[in-house]
Structure formats: structure tokens, C-alpha cells
C-alpha positions in Angstrom: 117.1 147.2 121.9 116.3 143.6 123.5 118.6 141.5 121.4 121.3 143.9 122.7 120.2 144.2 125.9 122.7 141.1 127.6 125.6 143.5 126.2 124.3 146.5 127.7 124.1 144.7 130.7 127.5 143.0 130.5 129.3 146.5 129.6 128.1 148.2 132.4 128.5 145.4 134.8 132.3 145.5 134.0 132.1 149.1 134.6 131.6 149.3 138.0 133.6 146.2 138.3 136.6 148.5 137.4 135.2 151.4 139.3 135.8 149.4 142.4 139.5 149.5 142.5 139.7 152.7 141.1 137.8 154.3 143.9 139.9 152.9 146.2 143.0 153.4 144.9 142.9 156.5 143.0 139.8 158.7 144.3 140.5 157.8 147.8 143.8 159.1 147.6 143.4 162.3 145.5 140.2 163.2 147.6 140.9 162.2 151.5 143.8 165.2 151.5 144.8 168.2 154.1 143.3 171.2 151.6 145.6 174.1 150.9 143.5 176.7 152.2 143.3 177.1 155.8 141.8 180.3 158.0 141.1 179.1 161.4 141.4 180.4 165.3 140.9 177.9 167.8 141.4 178.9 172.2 142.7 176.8 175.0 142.2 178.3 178.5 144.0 177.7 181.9 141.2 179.1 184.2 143.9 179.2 187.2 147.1 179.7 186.2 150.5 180.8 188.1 152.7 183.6 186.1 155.0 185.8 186.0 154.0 189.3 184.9 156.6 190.8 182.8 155.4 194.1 183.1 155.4 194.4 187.2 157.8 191.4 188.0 155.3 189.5 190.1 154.2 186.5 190.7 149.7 186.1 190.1 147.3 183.8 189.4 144.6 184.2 187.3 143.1 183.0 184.0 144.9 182.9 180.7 144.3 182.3 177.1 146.2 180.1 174.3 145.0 181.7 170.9 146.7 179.8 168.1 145.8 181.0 164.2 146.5 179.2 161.0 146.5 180.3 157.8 147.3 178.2 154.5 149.2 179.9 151.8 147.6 178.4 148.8 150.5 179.5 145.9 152.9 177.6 148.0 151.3 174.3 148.1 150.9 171.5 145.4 148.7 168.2 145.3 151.3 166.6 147.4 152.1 169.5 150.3 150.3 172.0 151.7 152.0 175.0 153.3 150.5 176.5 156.4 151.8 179.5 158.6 150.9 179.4 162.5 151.1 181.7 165.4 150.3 181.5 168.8 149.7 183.9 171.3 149.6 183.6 175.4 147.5 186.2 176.9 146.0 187.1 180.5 142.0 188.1 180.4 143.4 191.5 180.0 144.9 190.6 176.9 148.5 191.5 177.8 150.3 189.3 176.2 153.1 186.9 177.9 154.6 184.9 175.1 154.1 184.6 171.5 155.6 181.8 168.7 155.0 182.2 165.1 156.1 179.6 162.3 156.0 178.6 158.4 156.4 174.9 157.6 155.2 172.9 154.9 153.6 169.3 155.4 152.4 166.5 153.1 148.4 166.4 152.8 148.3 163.1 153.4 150.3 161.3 156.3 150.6 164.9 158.1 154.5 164.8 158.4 156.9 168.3 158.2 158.1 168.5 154.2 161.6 170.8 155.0 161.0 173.5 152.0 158.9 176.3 151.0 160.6 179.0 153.5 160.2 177.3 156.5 161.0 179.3 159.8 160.0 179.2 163.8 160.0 182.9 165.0 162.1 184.5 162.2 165.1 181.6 162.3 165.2 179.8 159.2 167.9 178.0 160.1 165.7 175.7 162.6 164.8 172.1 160.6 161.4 171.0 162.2 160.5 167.3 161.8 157.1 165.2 163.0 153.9 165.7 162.2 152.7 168.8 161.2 148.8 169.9 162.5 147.5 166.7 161.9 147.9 162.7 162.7 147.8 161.1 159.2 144.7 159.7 157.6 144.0 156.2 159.7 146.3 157.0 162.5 147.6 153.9 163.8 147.8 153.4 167.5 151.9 153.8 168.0 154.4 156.5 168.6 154.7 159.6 166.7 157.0 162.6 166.3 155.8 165.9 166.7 158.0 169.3 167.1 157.9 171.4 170.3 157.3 175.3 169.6 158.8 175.9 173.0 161.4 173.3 173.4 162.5 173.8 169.6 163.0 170.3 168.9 161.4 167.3 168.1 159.5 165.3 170.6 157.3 161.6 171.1 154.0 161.7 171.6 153.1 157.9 172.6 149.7 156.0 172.4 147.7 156.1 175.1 144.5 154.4 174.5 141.3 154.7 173.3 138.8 157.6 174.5 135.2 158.5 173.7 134.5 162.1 173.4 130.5 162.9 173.2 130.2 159.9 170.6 133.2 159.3 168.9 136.3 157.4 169.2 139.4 158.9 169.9 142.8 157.6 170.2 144.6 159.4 173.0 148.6 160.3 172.6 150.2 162.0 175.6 153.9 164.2 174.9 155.9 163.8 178.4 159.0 165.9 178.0 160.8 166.0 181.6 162.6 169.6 182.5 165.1 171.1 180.3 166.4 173.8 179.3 164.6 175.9 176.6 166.4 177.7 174.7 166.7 181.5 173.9 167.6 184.6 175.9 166.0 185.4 179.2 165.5 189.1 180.3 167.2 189.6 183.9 165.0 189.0 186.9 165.4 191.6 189.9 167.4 189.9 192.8 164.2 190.2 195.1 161.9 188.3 193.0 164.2 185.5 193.5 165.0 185.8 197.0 168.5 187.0 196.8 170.2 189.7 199.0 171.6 193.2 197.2 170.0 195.6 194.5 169.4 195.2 190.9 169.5 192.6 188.5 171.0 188.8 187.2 170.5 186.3 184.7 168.6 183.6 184.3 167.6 180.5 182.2 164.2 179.1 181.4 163.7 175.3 182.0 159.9 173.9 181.1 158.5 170.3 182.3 155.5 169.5 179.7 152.9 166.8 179.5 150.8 167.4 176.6 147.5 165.2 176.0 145.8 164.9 172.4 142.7 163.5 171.3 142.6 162.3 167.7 140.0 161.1 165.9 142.0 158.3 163.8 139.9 158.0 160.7 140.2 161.9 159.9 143.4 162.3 161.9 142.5 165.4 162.8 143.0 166.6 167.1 139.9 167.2 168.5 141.0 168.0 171.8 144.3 169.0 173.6 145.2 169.5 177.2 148.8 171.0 178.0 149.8 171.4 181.4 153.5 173.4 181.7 155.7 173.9 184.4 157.9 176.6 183.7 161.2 178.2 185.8 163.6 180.8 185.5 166.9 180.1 187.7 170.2 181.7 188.0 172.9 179.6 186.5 174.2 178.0 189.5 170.9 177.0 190.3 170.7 178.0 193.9 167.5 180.5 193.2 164.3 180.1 191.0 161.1 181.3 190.6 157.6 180.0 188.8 157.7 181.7 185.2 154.5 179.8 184.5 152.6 176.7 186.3 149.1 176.3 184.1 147.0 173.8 182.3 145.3 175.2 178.9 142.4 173.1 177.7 140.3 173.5 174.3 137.5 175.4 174.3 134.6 173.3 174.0 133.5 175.6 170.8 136.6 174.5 169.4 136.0 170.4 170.5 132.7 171.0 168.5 134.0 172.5 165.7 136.6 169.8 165.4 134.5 166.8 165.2 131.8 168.2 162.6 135.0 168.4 161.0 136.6 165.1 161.3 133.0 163.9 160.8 132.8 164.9 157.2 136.3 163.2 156.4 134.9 160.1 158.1 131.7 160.2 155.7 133.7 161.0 152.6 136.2 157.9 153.4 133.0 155.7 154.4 131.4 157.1 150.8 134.8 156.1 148.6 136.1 153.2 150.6 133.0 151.2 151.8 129.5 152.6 150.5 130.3 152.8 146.5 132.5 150.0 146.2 130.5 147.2 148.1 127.4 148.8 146.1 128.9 149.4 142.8 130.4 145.5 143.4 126.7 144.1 143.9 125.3 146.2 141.5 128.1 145.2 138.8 127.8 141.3 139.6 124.0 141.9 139.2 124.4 143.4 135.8 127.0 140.6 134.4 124.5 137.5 136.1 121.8 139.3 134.0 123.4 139.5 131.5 124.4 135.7 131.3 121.2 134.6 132.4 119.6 136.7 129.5 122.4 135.7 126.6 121.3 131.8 127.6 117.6 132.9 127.1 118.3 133.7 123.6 120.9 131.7 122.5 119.6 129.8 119.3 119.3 126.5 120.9 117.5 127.7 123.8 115.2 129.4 120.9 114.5 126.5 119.3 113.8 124.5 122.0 110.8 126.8 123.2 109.6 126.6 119.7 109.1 123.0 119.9 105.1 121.4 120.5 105.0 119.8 124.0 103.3 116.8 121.8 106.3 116.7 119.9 109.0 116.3 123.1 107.0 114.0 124.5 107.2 111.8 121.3 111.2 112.8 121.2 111.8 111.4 124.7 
């Protein structure tokens, strides 16, 4: 078992030589991905917001709630996309709801972006082609521009870098969406002329224009939004644009459950990529040099001249030299 000991050695040194590159290049990338099953309900909350309630036509202020559920269909995705359905809901404390978006889209488990297949539809119209980033920032997000797609606005928009943010102990890079007011598009149910300030009886049309600034959190290693803050400004107007009134004026903020819950989950992605990318490679690198310097160190030991020489008297190499 000694005499073979400087192979041993050698073999396994090379062995996590190799594992070194493999880790990083393979492992990393078939591990560090968006998983295909998703069941989650997170809440943002606008403790003072202004609406309009459909159900009496007037104008309060009061608390309401963003609920927004995702749920991953598993038989739809493959190791490269992951398909996840979401819905969101706007509801007073009462839970009467004000506005509702639901969507199917499918997104690549890596870099985060919209993958236009699988079904894909924003509140039963298929025909709609979303783009950006999907849920998620890509793994490392990189502190520039990206796309996302609007729910509301139906179309894509820019979320740009906006600096660098601790929240409790961890780093966040902070992206902020500022869409000016447009138009959003869909049909508007008439408003009564009174709520708007008009003279005469009954009802006319109107169209809905929103002004959004929308700030997210992300922690870049995981990619994953740890916090959001959206403040909308919404109005409905007659066409001509001599009357409007507030539809809804609010800032919704995550819950701080849901901030919580979001970094023990970017937390685990940043130890698995620390594991894979830094931890095992440097370790399996020293290790693996170890083994091979052993090895040569013990192969000179025993090499035949290095035998013979320790077999020689002192006596005798004194007398040689």
C-alpha cells in the first residue's frame, strides 16, 4: 500500500483538480436555477389610500391590500424554462375587491427573462406578447437598465439602477420604474355626470390614465426582489379632458413578513453559489495541489537513487567526497 501511495496521491490530486472547473461551469449552472414549482402569496399595503368605490361611486380613503399569488405549473416547464401563472388582487380591508389581473407566462430559470410560449396570456388575451424580466432579476444582477412588463399599462417598461441599499443586513441594488401618465388601456364603465362635476343627469365615458413610480429592492446575488414600493396615480377623464376624477392615488408597500421571507430566501441562493463558486473550488484547489506536492515529494523519497543513497555508511560518503 506505501509503494503506491505517491499514485494514490497523484490520482486524487488531479481529481479535484478537474472538479474545479467543473463545479463552476457545470454544477453552478444546473444548480443556481428558478425551480419549477412555485406556491407563494406575498401582500403590499397602502395604509392611506384615495379610491374610487365602484359599488357606491364615491370617492374614500382608507387602507387597501395588494395580494399577488404564484403558482408554478411543473408539466409545463423544462431545465431551461419554468412556467409560472400569477394573479393579483386589489382589495379594501373589507375585502371588496377593486381590480384584479391574472397571467401565464413562461421565463428562463436562469437570467429571469419572458420565454413567449407555453400558453401565455394577461387576463384571458393570448394575443398580448410580454417581454422583460419575468419575477426575478437574473442570477448576479448587474447594476444597469432592465425591462420588465407592466400588468396595468400592458406593455413593456425600464426599470433603471438606482443604487445600492442595505436592508437589515444585506445589500440590495435598488431599480426604480418611472412611467409618466398614459393612457391604460381597456374599457372604462361610465361614471355618473355628478361624480365628475358635470351639469345634467346620468351617465358618460371615460378613460383611465395611470402615472407609476415603482421601487424594487433586489438582492443581486440571488436576484430575487426583496422589497417593492409602488405608488400610483390613477384618473378617469371624459375624452375631451375637461373633467376627471381620482380613480386611485395610493402607495402599496411589502409587508414586512413578506421582506423576511424574501431574504431567508435569497440567503440560501447566496450560500449555495458561495458553496459551488468559492468554498469547494478554492478548497478542492489547495487540497488537490497538496495531494500532487505529496505525491512528488514522496515519488523522490523512493526513487531508486534516493534509496541507495540512504543505504550508504556515513563512513563511506565521507571517504567518497
Amino acid at each position: 500500500m506505501r509503494r503506491h501511495l505517491p499514485l494514490l496521491l497523484a490520482a486524487l490530486g488531479a481529481f479535484l483538480l478537474t472538479l474545479i472547473p467543473l463545479l463552476r461551469l457545470y454544477v453552478s449552472d444546473q444548480v443556481l436555477r428558478t425551480p419549477l414549482e412555485q406556491q407563494s402569496v406575498t401582500r403590499a399595503t397602502a395604509e392611506s389610500a384615495t379610491y374610487l368605490d365602484p359599488a357606491t361611486m364615491t370617492i374614500e380613503v382608507g387602507p387597501l391590500v395588494q395580494t399577488r399569488w404564484l403558482i408554478g405549473d411543473v408539466l409545463a416547464g423544462t431545465a431551461e424554462r419554468a412556467v409560472w401563472g400569477e394573479s393579483v388582487s386589489l382589495t379594501t380591508a373589507e375585502d371588496q375587491r377593486l381590480d384584479y389581473h391574472e397571467r401565464r407566462l413562461a421565463f428562463d430559470r436562469r437570467s429571469g427573462e419572458i420565454v413567449n410560449c407555453c400558453g401565455e396570456y394577461l387576463d384571458e388575451d393570448t394575443r398580448v406578447k410580454q417581454t422583460g424580466q419575468a419575477f426575478r432579476w437574473p442570477f448576479q444582477a448587474a447594476r444597469r437598465d432592465y425591462q420588465l412588463f407592466d400588468l396595468r399599462l400592458r406593455r413593456p417598461v425600464s426599470a433603471t439602477f438606482d443604487g445600492v441599499e442595505l436592508i437589515g443586513e444585506v445589500e440590495t441594488y435598488r431599480y426604480v420604474q418611472r412611467t409618466p401618465r398614459q393612457l391604460v388601456p381597456g374599457e372604462e364603465a361610465p361614471l355618473p355626470r355628478r361624480l365628475l362635476g358635470l351639469k345634467g343627469k346620468g351617465y358618460v365615458g371615460v378613460a383611465r390614465h395611470a402615472e407609476i413610480r415603482r421601487t424594487f429592492w433586489i438582492e443581486p446575488v440571488s436576484g430575487l426582489p426583496i422589497r417593492t414600493e409602488d405608488q400610483v396615480t390613477e384618473t378617469l377623464s371624459t375624452a375631451d379632458g375637461s373633467a376627471r376624477v381620482t380613480g386611485l392615488d395610493a402607495v402599496f408597500r411589502t409587508s414586512a413578513g413578506d421582506v423576511l421571507a424574501a431574504l431567508d430566501t435569497a440567503d440560501f441562493y447566496r450560500r449555495w453559489i458561495l458553496l459551488v463558486d468559492t468554498v469547494v473550488p478554492v478548497g478542492g484547489g489547495l487540497l488537490g495541489g497538496g495531494c500532487v506536492v505529496a505525491a512528488i515529494w514522496l515519488a523522490r523519497r523512493r526513487s531508486p537513487a534516493a534509496q541507495d543513497q540512504e543505504q550508504v555508511p556515513g563512513h563511506q560518503l565521507a571517504q567518497a567526497r
